[in-house]
N, C-alpha and C positions, 0 to 999 in steps of 0.2 A: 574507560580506564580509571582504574581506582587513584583515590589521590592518596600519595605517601604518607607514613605516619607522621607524626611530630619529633621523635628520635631520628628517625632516619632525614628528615628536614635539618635538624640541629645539627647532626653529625657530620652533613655536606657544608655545611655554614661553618664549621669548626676545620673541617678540613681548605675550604676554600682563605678562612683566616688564617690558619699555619702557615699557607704558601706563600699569602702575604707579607705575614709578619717575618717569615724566612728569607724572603725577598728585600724586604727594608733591612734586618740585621744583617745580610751579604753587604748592603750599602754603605752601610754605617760602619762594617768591618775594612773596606774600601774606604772611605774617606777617613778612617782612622790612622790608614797605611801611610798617605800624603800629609796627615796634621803631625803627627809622632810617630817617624820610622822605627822609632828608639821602644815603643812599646808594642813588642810581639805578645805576650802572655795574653791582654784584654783580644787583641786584636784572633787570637787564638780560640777563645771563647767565644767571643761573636758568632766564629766559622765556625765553630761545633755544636751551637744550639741552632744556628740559620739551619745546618746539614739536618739537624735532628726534626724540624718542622717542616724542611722542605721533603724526608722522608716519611713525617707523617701525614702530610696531605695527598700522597699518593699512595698511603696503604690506605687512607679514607677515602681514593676514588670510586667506587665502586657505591659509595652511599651518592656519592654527586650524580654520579648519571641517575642513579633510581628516582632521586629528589629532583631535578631537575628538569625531569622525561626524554633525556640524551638516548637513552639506551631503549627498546620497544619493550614491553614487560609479558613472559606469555600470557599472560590471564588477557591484555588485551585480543591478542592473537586469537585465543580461544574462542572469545564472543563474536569475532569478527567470520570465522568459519560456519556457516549454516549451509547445512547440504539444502537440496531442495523440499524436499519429504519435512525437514523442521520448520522451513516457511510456509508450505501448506498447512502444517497443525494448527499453527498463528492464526493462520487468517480462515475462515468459512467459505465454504467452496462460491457461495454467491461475490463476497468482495476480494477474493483474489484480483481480478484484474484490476479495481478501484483503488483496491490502495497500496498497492504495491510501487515502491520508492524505496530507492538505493539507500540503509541504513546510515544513518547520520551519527558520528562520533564528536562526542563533548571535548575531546581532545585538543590541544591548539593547533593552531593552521600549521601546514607546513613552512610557512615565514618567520612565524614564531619562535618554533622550534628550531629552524637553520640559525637563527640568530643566536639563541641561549645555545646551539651546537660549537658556533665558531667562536662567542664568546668562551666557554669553558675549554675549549681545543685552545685557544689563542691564551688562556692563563696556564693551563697542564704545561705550553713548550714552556711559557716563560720559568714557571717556575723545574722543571727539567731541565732549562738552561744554566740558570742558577746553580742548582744542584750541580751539574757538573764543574762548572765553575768555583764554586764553595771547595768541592772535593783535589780541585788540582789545587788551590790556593794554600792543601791541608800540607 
């Protein structure tokens, strides 16, 4: 499996900080409501650049999964398909049976990747919960 560019690293990093930082100014738009009910207009602005980050960390999903190997990419898929005929090319009709072993991918284990899966699934609800939140708040 190829490893991601460095844009496309950046771009999931940027998009996983917007949801964040979208998340904190919901907060901060919230505890503005309990310090000074009296100031709607700040507290209005909050909610429309939190809406605007938590909108744009999920038009940037699509670089998160690539960056983070959430999603399977085909170019793995590809390498992973060898009919029989392209493993005989491989190998000389003498060590076929010698060295023949189930191909091994550099990929991370699947522990790995269920973890960085329910991590990144577990920040997408929050910050969609937000988001919806942010939006009736509007």
């Amino acid at each position: 499996m190829r490893r991601p560019s460095r844009i496309v690293i950046s771009l999931a990093r940027w998009a996983l900080m917007a949801g964040l930082a979208g998340i904190v100014l919901a907060l901060l738009a919230l505890a503005d409501h309990f310090r000074a009910p009296e100031n709607q207009a700040s507290r209005h602005n909050l909610l429309i650049i939190a809406a605007v980050l938590l909108s744009l960390s999920f038009i940037l999903a699509p670089f998160v999964r690539r960056a983070f190997g959430v999603a399977l990419s085909p170019e793995s898929k590809r390498d992973q398909r060898k009919t029989l005929l392209d493993e005989m090319r491989e190998h000389p009709e003498g060590e076929w049976e010698a060295s023949f072993q189930p191909p091994q991918s550099p990929a991370a284990t699947p522990a790995e990747r269920s973890l960085a899966t329910k991590l990144i699934t577990t920040l997408y609800v929050a910050f969609g919960g937000t988001l919806v939140a942010v939006l009736l708040a509007l």
